[in-house]
Structures are given as C-alpha cells and as structure tokens.
N, C-alpha and C positions, 0 to 999 in steps of 0.2 A: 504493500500500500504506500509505502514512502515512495517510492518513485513513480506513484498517481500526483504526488503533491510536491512541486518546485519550491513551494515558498516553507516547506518542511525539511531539509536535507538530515538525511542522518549524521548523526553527530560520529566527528571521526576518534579513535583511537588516544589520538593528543587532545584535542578538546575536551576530552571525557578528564582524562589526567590533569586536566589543567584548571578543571572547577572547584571554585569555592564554595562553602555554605553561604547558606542566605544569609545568614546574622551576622555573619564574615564580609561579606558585602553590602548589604544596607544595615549598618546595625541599630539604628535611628528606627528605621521604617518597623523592626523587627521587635523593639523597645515598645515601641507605639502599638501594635500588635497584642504582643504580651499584656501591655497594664487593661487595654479594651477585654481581653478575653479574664482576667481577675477581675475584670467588674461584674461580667453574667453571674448568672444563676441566682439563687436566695440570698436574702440578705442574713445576716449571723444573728440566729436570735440570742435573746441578752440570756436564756437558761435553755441548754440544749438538754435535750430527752435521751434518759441512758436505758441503753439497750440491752435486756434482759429475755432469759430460758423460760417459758410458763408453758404447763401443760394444761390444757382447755378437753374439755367435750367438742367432739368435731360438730355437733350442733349447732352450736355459740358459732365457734367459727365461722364454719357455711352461712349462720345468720349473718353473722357483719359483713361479710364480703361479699355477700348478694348484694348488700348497698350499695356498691362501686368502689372507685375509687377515692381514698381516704377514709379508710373505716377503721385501718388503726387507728387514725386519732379518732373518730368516731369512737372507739370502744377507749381509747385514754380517757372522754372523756366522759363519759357513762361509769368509769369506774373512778372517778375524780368527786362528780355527784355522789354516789355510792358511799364513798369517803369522807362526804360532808368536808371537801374540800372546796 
C-alpha cells in the first residue's frame, strides 16, 4: 500500500535510526500535554472511600445492581442511613 501513496514514503533504515522521542523534540508541546491530561477525570474528594472484603446474600446483590450503575454507593448509602449516620 505505501507505494499506492507518494506523499507516504516508507521511512528508510537511517531515518528510523535517526528518530527522536517526542518529549525529546517538543518538550514544551509534550509539558503542555501532560499537565491537560492530570486535569481529566474526578476531582479528589476531600475523604476517599476504603475498600473493603464483605460477604452479602447474592440477593442483596443482584438487588443493587439491577439498579444500574452506581449502586455501590447506592448501597454505601442505605447502609450509612442504617447506621444513623
């Protein structure tokens, strides 16, 4: 297929040799990149939730998780009320 496509040439032997990383060559652009992608996602809640072993009735289960998605907290907080927390 490369030699369907002129403005494609395959890259030779020494060209291949001769490449640098991208952070190596824009290291600015690559900076800029990185701090954009540590912005995505959730932000840090102020008291994260520790991850624990519990053994349930597959009932229970199957109940919460017919609800969709987010039915563990769903059930964190049914058992927060419970808690009279």
């Amino acid at each position: 297929m490369i030699a369907s496509d002129p403005d494609n040439p395959e890259l030779t032997d020494e060209q291949i040799a001769n490449m640098k990383p991208f952070r190596e060559v824009f290291p600015d652009l690559a900076a800029s990149i990185d701090r954009e992608i540590a912005r995505r996602g959730r932000p840090k809640a102020e008291q994260t939730k520790q991850p624990v072993t519990i053994r349930l009735d597959p009932d229970i289960v199957d109940h919460y998780k017919a609800t969709g998605r987010g039915w563990q907290s769903r059930m964190n907080d049914d058992l927060r009320k419970a808690a009279g927390l």
